[in-house]
N, C-alpha and C positions, 0 to 999 in steps of 0.2 A: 485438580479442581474437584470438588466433592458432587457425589454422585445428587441428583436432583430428583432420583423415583427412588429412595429408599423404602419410602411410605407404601410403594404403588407393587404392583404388578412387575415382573419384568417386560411385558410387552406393553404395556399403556404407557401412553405419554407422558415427557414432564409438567403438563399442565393438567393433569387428570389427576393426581395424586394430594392430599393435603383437603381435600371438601367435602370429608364424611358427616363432619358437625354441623353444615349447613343445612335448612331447614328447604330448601331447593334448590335444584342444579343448577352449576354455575358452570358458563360458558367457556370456551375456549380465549376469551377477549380479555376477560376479567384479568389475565396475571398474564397477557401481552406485553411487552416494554415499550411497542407503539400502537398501543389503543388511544391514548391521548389524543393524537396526531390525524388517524385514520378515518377517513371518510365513512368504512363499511363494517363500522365495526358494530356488534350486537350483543346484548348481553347474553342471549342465548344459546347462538352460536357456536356447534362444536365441529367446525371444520372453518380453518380460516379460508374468509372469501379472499383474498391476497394471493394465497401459493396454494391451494385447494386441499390442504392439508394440515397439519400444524402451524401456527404463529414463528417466527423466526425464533433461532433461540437465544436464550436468555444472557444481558450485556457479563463480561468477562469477570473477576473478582477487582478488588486492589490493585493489586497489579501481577496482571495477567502476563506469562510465558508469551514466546514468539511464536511456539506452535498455536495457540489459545487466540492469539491474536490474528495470525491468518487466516485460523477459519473462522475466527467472528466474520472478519472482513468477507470470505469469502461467502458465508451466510446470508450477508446483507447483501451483496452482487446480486443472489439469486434472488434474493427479495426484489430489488430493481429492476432486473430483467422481466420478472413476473409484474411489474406494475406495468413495465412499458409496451407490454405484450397483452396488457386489460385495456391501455387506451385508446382514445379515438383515433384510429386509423388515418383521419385526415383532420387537417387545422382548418381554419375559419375560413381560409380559401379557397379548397375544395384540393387543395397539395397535398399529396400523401407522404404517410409521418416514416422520415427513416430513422424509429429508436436507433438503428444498431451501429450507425456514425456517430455515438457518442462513447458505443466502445464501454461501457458500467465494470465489466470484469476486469480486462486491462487494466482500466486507470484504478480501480478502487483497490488492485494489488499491489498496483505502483507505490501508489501512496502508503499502503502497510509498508512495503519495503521499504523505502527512505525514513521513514519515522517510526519503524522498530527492529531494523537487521542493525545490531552494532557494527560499525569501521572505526577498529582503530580508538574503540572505548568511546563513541558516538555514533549517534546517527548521521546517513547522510545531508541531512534536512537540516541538521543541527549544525552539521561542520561546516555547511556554505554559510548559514546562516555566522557564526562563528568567523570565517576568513572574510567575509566582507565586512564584519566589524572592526576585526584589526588590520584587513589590507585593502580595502574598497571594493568600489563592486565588481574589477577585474580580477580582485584574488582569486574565488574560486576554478575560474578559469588558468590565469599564466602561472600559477604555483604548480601546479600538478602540470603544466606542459614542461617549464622551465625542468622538473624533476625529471621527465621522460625525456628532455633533448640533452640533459648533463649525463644521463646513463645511458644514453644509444652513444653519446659522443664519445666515453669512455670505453666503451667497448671497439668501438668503430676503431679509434685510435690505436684500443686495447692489441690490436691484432697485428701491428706493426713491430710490436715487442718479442725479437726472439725467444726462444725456449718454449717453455711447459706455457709461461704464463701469452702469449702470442695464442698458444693451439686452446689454450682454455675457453678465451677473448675471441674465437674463432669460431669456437663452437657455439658459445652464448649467441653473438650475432648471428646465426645459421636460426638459431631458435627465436630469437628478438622474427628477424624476418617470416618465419613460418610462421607465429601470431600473429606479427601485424597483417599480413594476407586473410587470416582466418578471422578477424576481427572485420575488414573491408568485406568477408562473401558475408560478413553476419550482417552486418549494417544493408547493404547492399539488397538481403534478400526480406521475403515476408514476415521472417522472425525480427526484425531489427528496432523492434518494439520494447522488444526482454532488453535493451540496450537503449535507446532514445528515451522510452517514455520513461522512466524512472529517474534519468537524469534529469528532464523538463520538470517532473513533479518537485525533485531536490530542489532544483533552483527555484521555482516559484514558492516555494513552503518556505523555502529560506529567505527567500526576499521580506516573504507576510512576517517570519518570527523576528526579522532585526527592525521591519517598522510596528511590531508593535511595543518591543524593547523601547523604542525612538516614542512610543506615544505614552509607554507607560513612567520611563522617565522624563515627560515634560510635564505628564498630570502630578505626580506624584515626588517624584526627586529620587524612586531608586533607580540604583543601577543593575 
């Protein structure tokens, strides 16, 4: 991705560079990607009121790398935690507001990962979306169980086979077992988030991409 202060300074920001020809300073707002959008924005302004510092930075190219894309996402988290931490403390009730049960970093990494880590020459978000097209809405579920009980069973059985292929089959289950334990203390403990919430985003992301596949082929006629 090309550098954005070539024009500038090395220490001054990417939005400080590029307004030598301007006949007055121009703010920090002006070359925001969410000044449109923002409540607090000003033209003059060279400190965003948002994150008390720079404006969040600038959206990805064409198509932006997987590292490029995390930390956009990760960029905008901190943008959201900084709004939720500027607002009103308590709702119309007089109930005090818990931003941090909504979790912005979690879920907004979640969502990077299923809709830009490739599995398998796709994304996750894509391939549920994908197996419920061609197997219904329990594919993404018993396809991938059906695959884990035919190779635990294999192996399980594996181990009644004398010789080499018996002690091989023997060893894998030793391993099959010690993951699956280590997968139950994951689930199980405070991290089991890096493992649930990614999959809940898979599955709702792919739910939305096959109906709107379903709405774009009723409006239109493709497939």
């Amino acid at each position: 991705m090309a550098s954005l202060n070539k024009d500038t300074g090395a220490d001054e920001p990417w939005w400080a560079g590029g307004h030598e020809a301007e006949p007055t300073p121009v703010g920090c707002c002006s070359v925001c990607p969410v000044a449109s959008g923002c409540p607090l924005r000003s033209e003059s302004a060279v400190r965003c009121a948002v994150t008390g510092d720079q404006p969040p930075s600038p959206p990805p190219g064409i198509a932006p790398d997987l590292a490029e894309a995390v930390a956009e996402t990760a960029s905008w988290a901190d943008v959201t935690v900084a709004v939720a931490e500027r607002a009103p403390s308590r709702d119309d009730k007089g109930n005090d507001v818990d931003w941090g049960r909504l979790q912005p970093v979690r879920n907004l990494l979640s969502i990077a990962v299923v809709n830009f880590v490739p599995v398998g020459g796709t994304t996750a978000a894509r391939w549920v979306a994908d197996s419920i097209s061609s197997g219904g809405i329990t594919a993404p579920v018993l396809a991938p169980l059906g695959f884990v009980l035919a190779g635990t069973g294999a192996v399980f059985l594996g181990q009644l086979v004398p010789g080499f292929p018996g002690l091989v089959c023997e060893l894998a289950w030793k391993a099959l077992v010690h993951t699956g334990r280590g997968l139950v203390r994951l689930v199980r403990s405070p991290r089991s988030w890096i493992v649930t919430r990614p999959a809940l985003w898979a599955a709702g992301i792919g739910v939305l991409i096959v109906s709107w596949r379903a709405v774009t082929h009723f409006l239109t006629g493709a497939s």
